[in-house]
SEFIZA-3560 file (N, C-alpha, C; in Angstrom, 3 decimals):
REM SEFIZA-3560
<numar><xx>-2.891</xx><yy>3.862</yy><zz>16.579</zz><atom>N</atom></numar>
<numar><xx>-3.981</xx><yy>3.952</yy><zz>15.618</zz><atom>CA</atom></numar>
<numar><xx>-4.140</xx><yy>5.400</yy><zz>15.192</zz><atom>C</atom></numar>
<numar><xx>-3.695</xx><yy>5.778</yy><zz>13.743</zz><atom>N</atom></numar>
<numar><xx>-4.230</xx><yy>6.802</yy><zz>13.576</zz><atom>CA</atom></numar>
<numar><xx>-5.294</xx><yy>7.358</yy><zz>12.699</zz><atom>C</atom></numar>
<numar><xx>-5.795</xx><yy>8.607</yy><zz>12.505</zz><atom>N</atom></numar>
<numar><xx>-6.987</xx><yy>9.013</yy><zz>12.102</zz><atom>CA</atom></numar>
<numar><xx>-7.680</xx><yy>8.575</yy><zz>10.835</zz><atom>C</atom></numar>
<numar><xx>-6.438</xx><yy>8.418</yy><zz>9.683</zz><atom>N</atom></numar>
<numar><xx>-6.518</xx><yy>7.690</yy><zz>8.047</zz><atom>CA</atom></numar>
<numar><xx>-7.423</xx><yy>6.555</yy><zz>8.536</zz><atom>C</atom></numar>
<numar><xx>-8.424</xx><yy>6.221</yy><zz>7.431</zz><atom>N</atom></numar>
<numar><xx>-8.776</xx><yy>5.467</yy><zz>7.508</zz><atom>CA</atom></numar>
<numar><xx>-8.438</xx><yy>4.096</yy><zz>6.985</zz><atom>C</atom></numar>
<numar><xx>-7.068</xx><yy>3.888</yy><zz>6.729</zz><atom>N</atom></numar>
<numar><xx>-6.180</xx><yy>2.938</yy><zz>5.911</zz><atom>CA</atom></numar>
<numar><xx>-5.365</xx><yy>2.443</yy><zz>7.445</zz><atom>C</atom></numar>
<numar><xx>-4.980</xx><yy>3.336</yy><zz>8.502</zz><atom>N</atom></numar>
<numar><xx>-4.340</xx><yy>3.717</yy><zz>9.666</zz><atom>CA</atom></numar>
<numar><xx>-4.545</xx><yy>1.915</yy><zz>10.137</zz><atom>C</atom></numar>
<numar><xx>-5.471</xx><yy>1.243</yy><zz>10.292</zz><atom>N</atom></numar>
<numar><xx>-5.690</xx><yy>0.290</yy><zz>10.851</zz><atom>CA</atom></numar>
<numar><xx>-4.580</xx><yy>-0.759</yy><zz>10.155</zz><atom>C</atom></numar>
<numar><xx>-5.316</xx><yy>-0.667</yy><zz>8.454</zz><atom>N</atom></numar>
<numar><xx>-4.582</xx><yy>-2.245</yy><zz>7.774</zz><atom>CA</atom></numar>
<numar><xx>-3.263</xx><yy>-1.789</yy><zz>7.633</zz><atom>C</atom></numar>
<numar><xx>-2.634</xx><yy>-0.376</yy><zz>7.826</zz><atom>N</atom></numar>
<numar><xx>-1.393</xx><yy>-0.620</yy><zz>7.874</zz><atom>CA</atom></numar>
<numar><xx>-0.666</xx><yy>-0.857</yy><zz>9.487</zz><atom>C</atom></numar>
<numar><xx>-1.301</xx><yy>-0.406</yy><zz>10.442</zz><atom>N</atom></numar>
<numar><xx>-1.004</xx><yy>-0.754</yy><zz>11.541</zz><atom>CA</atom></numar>
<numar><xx>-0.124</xx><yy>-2.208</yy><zz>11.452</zz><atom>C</atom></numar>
<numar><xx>-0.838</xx><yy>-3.124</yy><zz>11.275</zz><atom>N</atom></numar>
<numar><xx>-0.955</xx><yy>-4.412</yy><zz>10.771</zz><atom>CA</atom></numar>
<numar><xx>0.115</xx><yy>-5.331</yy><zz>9.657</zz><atom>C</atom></numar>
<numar><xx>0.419</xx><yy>-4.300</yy><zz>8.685</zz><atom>N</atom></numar>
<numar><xx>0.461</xx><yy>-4.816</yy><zz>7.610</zz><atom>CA</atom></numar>
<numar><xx>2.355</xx><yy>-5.059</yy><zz>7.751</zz><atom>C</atom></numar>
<numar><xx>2.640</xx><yy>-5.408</yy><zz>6.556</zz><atom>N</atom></numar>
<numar><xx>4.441</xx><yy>-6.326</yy><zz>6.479</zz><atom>CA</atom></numar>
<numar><xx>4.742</xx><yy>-5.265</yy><zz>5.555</zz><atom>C</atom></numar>
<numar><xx>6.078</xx><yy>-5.675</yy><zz>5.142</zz><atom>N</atom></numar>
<numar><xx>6.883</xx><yy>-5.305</yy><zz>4.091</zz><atom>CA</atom></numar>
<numar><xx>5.752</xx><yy>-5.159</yy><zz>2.608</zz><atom>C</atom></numar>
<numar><xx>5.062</xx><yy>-5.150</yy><zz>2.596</zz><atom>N</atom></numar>
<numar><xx>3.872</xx><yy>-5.549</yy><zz>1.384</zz><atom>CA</atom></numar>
<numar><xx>2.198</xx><yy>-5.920</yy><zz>1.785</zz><atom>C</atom></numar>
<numar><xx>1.464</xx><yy>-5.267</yy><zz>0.921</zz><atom>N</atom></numar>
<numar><xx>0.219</xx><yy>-5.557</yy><zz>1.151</zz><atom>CA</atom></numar>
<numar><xx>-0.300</xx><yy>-5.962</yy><zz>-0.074</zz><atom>C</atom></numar>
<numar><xx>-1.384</xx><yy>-6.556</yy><zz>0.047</zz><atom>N</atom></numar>
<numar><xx>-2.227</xx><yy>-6.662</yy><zz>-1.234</zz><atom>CA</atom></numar>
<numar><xx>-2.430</xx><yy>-5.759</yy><zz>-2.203</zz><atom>C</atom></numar>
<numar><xx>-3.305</xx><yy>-5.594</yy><zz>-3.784</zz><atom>N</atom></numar>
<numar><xx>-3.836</xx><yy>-4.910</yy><zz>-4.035</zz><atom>CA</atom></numar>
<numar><xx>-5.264</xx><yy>-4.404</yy><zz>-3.338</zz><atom>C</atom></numar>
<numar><xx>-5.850</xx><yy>-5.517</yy><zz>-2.347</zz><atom>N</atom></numar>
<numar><xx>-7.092</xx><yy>-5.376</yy><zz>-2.011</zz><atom>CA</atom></numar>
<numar><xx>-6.629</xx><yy>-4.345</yy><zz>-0.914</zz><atom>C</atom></numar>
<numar><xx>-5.595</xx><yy>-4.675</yy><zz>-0.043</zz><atom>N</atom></numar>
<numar><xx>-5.415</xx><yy>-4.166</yy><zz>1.445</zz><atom>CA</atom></numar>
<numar><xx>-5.418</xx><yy>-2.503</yy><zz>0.663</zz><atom>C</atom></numar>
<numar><xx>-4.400</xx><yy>-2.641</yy><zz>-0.419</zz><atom>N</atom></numar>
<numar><xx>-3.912</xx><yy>-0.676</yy><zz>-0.515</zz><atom>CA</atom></numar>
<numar><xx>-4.946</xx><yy>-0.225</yy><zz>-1.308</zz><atom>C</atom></numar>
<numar><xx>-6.122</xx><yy>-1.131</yy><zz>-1.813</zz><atom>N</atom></numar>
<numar><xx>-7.198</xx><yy>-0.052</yy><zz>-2.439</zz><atom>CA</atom></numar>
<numar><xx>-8.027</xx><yy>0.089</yy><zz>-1.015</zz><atom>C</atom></numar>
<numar><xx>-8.250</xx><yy>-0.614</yy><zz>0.015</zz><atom>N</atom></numar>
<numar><xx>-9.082</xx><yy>0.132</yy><zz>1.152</zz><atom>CA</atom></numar>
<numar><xx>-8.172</xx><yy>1.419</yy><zz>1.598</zz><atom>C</atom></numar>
<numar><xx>-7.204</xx><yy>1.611</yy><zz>1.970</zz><atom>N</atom></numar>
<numar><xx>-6.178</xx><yy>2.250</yy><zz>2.141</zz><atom>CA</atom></numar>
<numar><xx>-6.083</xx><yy>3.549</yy><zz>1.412</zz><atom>C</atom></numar>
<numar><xx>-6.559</xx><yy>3.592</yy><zz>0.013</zz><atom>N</atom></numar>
<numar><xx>-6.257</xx><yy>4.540</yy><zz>-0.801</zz><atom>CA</atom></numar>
<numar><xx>-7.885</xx><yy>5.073</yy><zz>-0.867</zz><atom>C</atom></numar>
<numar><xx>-9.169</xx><yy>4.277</yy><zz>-0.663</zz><atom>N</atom></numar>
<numar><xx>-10.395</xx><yy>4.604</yy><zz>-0.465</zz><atom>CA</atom></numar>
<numar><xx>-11.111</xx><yy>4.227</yy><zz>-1.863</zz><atom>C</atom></numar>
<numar><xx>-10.358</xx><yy>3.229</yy><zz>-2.815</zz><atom>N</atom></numar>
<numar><xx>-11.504</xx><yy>2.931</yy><zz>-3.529</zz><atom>CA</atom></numar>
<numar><xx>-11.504</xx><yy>1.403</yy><zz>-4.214</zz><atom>C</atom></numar>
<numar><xx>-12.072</xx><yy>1.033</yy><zz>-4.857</zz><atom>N</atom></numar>
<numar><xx>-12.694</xx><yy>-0.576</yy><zz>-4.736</zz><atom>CA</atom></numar>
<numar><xx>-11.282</xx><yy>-1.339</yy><zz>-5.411</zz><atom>C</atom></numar>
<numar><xx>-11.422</xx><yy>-2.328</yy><zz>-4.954</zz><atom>N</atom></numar>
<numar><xx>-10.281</xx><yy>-3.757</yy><zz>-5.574</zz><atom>CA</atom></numar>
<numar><xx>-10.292</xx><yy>-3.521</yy><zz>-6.737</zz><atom>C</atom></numar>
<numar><xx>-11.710</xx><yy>-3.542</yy><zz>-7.505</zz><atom>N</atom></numar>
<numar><xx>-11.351</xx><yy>-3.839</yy><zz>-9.098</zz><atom>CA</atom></numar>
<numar><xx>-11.018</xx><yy>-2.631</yy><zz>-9.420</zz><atom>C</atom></numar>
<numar><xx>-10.925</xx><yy>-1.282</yy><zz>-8.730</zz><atom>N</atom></numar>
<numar><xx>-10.981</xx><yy>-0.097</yy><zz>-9.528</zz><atom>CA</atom></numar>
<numar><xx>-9.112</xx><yy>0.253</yy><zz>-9.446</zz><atom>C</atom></numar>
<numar><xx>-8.586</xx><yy>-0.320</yy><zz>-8.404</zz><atom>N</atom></numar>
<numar><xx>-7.025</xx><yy>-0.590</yy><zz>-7.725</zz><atom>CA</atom></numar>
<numar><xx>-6.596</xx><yy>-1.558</yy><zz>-8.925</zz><atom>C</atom></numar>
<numar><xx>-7.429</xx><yy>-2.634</yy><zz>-9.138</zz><atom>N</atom></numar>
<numar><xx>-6.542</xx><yy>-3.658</yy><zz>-10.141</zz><atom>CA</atom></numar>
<numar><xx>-6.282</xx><yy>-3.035</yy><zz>-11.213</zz><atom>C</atom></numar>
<numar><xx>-7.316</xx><yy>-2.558</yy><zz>-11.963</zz><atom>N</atom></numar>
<numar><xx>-7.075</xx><yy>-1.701</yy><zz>-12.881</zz><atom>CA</atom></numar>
<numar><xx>-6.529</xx><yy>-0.509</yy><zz>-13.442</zz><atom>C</atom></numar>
<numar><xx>-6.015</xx><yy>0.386</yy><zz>-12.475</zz><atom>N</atom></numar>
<numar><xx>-4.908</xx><yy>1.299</yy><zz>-12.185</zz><atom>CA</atom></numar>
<numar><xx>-3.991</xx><yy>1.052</yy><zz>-12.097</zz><atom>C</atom></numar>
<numar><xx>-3.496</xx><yy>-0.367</yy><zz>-11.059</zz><atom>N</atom></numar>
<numar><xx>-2.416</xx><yy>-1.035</yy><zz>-11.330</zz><atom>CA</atom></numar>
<numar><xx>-1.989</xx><yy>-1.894</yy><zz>-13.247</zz><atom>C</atom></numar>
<numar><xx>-2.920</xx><yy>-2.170</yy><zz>-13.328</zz><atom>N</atom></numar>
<numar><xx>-2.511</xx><yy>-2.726</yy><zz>-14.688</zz><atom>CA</atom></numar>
<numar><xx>-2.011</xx><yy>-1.896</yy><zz>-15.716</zz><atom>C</atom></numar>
<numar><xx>-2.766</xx><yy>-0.402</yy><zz>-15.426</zz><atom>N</atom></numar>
<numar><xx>-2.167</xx><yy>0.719</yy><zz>-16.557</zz><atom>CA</atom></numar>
<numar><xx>-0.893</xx><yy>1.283</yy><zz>-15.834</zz><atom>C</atom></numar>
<numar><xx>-0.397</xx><yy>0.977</yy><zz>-14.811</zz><atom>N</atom></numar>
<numar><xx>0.495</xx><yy>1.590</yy><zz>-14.076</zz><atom>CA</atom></numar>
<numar><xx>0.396</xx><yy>2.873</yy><zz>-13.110</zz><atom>C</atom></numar>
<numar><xx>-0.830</xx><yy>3.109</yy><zz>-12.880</zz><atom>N</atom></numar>
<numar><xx>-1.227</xx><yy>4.586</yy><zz>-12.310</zz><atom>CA</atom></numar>
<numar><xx>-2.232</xx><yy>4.658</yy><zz>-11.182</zz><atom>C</atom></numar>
<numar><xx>-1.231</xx><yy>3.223</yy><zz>-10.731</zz><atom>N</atom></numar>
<numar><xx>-2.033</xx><yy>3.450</yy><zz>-9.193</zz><atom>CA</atom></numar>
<numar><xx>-1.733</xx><yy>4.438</yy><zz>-7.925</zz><atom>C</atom></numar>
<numar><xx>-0.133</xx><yy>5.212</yy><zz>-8.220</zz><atom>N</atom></numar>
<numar><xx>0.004</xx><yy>6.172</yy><zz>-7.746</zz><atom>CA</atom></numar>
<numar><xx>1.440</xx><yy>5.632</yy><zz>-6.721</zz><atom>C</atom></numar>
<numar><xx>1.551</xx><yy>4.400</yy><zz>-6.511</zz><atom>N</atom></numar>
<numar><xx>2.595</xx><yy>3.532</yy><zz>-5.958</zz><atom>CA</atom></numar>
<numar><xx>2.817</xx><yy>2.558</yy><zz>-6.740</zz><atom>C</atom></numar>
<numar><xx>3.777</xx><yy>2.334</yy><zz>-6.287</zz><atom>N</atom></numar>
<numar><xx>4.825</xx><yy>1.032</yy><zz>-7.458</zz><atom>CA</atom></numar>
<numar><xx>4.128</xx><yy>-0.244</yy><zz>-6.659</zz><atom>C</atom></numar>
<numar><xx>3.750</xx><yy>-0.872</yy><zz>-7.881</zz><atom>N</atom></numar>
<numar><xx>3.061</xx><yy>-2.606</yy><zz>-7.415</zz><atom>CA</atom></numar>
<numar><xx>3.918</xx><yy>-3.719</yy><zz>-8.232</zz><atom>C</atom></numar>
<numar><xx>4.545</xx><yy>-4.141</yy><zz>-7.516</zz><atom>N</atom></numar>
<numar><xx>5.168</xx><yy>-5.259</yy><zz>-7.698</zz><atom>CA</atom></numar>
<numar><xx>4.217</xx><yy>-6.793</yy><zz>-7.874</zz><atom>C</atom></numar>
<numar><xx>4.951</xx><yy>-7.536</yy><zz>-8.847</zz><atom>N</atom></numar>
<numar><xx>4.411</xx><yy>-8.715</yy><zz>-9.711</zz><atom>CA</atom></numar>
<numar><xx>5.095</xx><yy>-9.711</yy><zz>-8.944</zz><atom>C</atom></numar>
<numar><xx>4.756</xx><yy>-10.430</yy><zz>-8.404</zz><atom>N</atom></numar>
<numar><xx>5.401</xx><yy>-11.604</yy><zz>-7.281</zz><atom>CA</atom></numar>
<numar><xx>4.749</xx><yy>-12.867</yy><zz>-7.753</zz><atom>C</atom></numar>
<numar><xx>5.122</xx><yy>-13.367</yy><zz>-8.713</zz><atom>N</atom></numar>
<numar><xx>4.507</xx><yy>-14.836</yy><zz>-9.429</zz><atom>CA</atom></numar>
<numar><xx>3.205</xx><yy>-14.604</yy><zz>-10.102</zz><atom>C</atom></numar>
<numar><xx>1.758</xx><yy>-14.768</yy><zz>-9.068</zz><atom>N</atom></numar>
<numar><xx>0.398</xx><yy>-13.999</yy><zz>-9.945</zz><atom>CA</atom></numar>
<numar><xx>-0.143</xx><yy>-13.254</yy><zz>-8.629</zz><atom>C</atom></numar>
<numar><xx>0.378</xx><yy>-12.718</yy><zz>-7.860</zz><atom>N</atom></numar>
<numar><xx>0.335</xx><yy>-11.966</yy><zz>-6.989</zz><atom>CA</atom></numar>
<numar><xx>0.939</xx><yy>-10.811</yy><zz>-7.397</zz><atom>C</atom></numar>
<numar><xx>0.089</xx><yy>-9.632</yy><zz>-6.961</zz><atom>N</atom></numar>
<numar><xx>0.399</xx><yy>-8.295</yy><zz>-7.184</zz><atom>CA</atom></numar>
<numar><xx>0.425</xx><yy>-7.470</yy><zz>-5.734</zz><atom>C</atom></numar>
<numar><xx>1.645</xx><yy>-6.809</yy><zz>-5.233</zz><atom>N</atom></numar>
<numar><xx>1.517</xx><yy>-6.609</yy><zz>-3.827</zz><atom>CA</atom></numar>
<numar><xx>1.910</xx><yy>-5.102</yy><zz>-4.286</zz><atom>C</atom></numar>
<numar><xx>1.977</xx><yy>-3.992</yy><zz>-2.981</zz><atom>N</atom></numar>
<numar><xx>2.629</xx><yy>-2.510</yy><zz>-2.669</zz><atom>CA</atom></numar>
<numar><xx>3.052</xx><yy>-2.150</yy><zz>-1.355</zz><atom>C</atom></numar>
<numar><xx>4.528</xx><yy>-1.480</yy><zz>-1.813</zz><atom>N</atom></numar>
<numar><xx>5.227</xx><yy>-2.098</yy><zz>-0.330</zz><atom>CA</atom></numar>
<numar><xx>4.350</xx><yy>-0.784</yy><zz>0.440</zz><atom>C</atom></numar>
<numar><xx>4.696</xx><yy>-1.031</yy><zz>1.562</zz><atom>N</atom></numar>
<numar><xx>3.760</xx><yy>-0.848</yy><zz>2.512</zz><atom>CA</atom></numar>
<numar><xx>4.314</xx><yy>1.127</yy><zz>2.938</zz><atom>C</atom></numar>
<numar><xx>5.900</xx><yy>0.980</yy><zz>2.807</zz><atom>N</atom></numar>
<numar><xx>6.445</xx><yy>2.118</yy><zz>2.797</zz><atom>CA</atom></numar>
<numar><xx>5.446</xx><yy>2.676</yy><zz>1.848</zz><atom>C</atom></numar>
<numar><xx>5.869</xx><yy>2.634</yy><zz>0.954</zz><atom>N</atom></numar>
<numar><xx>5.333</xx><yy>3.721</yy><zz>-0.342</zz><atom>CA</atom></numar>
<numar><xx>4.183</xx><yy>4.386</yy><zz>-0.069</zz><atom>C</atom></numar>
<numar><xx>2.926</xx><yy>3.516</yy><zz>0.172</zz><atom>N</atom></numar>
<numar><xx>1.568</xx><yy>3.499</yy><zz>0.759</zz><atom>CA</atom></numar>
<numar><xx>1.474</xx><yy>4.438</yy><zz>1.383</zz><atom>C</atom></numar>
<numar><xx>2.599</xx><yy>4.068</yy><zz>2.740</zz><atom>N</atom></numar>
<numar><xx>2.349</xx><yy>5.001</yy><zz>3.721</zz><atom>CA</atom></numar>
<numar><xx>2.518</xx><yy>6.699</yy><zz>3.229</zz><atom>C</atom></numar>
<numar><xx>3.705</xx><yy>6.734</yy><zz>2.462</zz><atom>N</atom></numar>
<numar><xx>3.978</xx><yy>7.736</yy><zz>2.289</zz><atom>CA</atom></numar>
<numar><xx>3.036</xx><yy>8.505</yy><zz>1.226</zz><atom>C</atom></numar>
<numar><xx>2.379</xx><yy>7.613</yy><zz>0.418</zz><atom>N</atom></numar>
<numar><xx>1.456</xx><yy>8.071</yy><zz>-0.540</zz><atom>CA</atom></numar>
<numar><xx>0.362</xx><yy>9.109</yy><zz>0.468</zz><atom>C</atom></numar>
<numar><xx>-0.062</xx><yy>8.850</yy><zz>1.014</zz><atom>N</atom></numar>
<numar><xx>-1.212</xx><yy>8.855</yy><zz>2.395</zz><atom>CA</atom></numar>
<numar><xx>-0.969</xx><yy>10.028</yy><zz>3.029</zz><atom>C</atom></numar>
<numar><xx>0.573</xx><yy>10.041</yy><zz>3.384</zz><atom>N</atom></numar>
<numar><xx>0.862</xx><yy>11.174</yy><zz>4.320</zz><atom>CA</atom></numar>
<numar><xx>0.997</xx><yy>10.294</yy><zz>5.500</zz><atom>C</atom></numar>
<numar><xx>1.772</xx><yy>8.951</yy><zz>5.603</zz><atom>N</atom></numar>
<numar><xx>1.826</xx><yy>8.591</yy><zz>6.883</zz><atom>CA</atom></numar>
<numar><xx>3.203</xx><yy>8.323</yy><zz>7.024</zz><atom>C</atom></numar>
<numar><xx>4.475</xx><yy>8.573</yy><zz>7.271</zz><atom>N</atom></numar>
<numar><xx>5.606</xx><yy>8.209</yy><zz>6.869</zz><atom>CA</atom></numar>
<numar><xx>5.570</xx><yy>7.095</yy><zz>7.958</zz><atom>C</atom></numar>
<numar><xx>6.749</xx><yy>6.202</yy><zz>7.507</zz><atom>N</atom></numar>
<numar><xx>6.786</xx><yy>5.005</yy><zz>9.079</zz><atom>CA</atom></numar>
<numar><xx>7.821</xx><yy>5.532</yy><zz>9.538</zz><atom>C</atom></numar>
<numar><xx>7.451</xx><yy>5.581</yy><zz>10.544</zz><atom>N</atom></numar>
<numar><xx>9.017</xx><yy>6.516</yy><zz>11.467</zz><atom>CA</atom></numar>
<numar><xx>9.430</xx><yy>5.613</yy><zz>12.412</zz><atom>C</atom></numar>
<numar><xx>10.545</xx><yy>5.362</yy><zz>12.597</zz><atom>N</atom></numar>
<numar><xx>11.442</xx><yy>4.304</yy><zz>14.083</zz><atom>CA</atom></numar>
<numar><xx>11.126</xx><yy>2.991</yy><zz>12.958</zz><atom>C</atom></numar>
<numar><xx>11.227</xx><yy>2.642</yy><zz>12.366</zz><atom>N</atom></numar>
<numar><xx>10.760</xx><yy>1.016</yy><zz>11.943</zz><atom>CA</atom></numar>
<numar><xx>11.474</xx><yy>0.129</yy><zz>11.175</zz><atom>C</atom></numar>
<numar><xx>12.637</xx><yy>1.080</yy><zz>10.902</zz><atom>N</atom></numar>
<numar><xx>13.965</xx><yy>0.490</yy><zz>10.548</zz><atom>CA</atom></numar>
<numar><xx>14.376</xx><yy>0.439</yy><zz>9.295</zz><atom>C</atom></numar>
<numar><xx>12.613</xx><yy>0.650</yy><zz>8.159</zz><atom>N</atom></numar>
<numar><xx>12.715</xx><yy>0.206</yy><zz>6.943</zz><atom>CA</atom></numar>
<numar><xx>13.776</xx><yy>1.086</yy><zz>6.340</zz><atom>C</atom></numar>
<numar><xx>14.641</xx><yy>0.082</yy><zz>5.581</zz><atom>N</atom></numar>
<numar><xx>15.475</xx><yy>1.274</yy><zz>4.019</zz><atom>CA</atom></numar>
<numar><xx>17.214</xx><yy>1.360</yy><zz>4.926</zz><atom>C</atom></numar>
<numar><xx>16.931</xx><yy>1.225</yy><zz>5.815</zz><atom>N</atom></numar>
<numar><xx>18.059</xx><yy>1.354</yy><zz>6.861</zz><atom>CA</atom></numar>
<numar><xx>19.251</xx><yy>0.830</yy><zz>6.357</zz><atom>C</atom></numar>
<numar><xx>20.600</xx><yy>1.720</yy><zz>5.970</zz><atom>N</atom></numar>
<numar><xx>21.902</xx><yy>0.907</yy><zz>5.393</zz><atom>CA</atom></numar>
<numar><xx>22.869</xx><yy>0.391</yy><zz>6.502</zz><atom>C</atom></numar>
//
């Protein structure tokens, strides 16, 4: 668990999170995340998955300052 206060839902989180999960994460509201995402300037790449809008969880982290270290992701 670390100090970020995002530290928890990514503890937790998969290959992808919500828009809801990465606007707690980033520190500000769902609708204010949806809407950044829609202009494209949510600051991480959000992927369109049918009518689901997710952000991989890497990116997040790294947005944050949390890199995932040991976890295999990206690995060739």
């Amino acid at each position: 668990m670390g100090s970020h206060p995002g530290a928890r839902v990514l503890a937790s989180a998969g290959p992808t999170v919500s828009i809801g999960e990465a606007a707690k994460v980033l520190g500000i509201s769902r609708a204010h995340a949806y809407s950044l995402a829609q202009r494209n300037e949510l600051g991480v790449r959000v992927l369109r998955l049918g009518s689901r809008w997710v952000v991989p969880t890497a990116e997040l982290r790294r947005a944050i300052g949390m890199e995932s270290a040991g976890t295999g992701e990206g690995a060739a």
